[in-house]
Residue, then its C-alpha position, 0 to 999 in steps of 0.5 A: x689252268x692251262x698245261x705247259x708244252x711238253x717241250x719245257x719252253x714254258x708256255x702254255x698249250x690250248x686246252x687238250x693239247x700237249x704242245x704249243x704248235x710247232x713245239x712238236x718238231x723239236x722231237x725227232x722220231x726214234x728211228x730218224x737217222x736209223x735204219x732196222x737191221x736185215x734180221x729186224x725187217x724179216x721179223x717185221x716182214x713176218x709179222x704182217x703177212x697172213x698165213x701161209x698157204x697149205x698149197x704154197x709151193x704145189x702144183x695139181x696134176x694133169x689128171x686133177x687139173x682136167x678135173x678141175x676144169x671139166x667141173x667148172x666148164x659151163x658153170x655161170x659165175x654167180x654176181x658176187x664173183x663176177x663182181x669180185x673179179x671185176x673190182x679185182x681187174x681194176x685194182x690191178x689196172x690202178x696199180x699198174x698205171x703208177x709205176x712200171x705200167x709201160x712196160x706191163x702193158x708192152x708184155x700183155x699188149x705186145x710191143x706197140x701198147x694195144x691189140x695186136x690186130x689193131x689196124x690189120x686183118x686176117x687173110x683169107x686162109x687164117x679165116x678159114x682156119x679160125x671158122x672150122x675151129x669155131x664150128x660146131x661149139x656151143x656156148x656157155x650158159x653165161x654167154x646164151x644168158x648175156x646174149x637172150x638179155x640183150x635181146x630183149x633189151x633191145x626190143x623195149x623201147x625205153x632201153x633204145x632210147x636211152x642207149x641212143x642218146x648215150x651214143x650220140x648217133x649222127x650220119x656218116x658221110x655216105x648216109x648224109x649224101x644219101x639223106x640229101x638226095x632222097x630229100x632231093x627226089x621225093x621231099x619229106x617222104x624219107x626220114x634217117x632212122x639210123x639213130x634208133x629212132x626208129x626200130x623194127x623188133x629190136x632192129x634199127x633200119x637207115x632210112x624209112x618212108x614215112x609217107x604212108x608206104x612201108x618202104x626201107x632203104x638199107x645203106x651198106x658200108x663198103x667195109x662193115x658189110x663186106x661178105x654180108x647177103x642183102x637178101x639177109x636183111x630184106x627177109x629180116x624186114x619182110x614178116x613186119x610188112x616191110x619192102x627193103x631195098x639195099x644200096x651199097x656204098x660204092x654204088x653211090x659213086x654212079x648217080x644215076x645207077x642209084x636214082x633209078x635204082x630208087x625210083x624203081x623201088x618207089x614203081x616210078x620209071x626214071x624219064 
């Protein structure tokens, strides 16, 4: 036999429940219309909060602190804390984008929401000063572990091929200009590498001669490679039987400086 709504209308419930639907919200919660008293919402407050720090309220001293410090320096960060750390930094980012994140951001990103070095660069003199400061430093074993692993990563083959098709690689303008008058003089000799197609002990040449000859052209950005020696970049090639010829990109302005420049390279005189 069915049970009767809870309610007292009478009419029978489905098996298991105690109220027809809908019959439920003719009682109202007993606090609706209520509100706890300041005394009431300390306790409460008081019943859900853990324990209470033994710290709470301290500070270390100079001394401990410098302690503290010297004996965490240079220590690696096992992976359950890195891990830690990082759910922590996203739990925090979460929280901030619902309410209030303006203006969290304007205080830890300054006034314009990003970097504040977006789109600005250091003079001459804040660069010297940012070099002697670093000179001379060693880095942290975590940071020598991170950079030897990508070194390695970067010589394995698969690992390339998956991080290039991941970043959809594809010429710029300078490189596309380049590409067509290579094509141009020497047809099918010269292919764009630049995707990581093709690598040389982890490194990623612009264009190789593939044509039998062990020939590298190298495209210099303006920008990217300012203050950088070609020779740098030659001698990185040279151990693997490589000959490197550079190009700037400004060089690209002067037709015929640039085709020359490239027959010389290939032992053809420009006639």
């Amino acid at each position: 036999m069915a049970d009767l709504c809870k309610c007292g209308c009478g009419e029978n419930t489905k098996p298991g429940n105690v109220f027809v639907r809908g019959h439920n919200s003719r009682f109202a919660h007993p606090m609706q219309g209520r509100k706890h008293s300041e005394e009431t919402r300390k306790k409460l407050s008081g019943s859900h909060q853990g324990p209470r720090p033994w710290r709470l309220g301290f500070t270390h001293t100079p001394e401990v602190r410098k302690r503290l410090s010297d004996s965490h320096s240079g220590v690696p960060l096992s992976e359950k804390h890195r891990m830690s750390i990082g759910s922590s930094s996203r739990r925090v980012w979460a929280e901030k984008s619902k309410e209030g994140r303006a203006d969290w951001v304007k205080n830890i990103m300054g006034p314009r929401g990003c970097s504040p070095m977006k789109g600005r660069h250091h003079t001459a003199e804040a660069k010297r000063k940012n070099s002697e400061t670093n000179k001379g430093k060693r880095r942290s074993p975590a940071t020598e572990f991170t950079s030897d692993l990508l070194r390695k990563r970067y010589k394995d083959p698969d690992y390339i091929q998956k991080m290039a098709g991941a970043w959809n690689l594809k010429p710029n303008k300078p490189e596309s200009f380049l590409t067509n008058l290579l094509e141009s003089l020497y047809p099918s000799q010269w292919k764009y590498t630049g995707d990581f197609s093709f690598t040389i002990n982890g490194k990623c040449p612009d264009f190789v001669n593939c044509n039998g000859q062990k020939k590298i052209i190298e495209l210099f950005g303006d920008y990217w490679h300012r203050g950088q020696d070609p020779e740098d970049r030659i001698n990185m090639f040279k151990p693997f039987g490589y000959e490197t010829l550079v190009i700037w990109e400004h060089e690209l302005k002067n037709m015929d400086f640039v085709i020359e420049k490239i027959h010389s390279f290939m032992g053809l005189s420009h006639g």
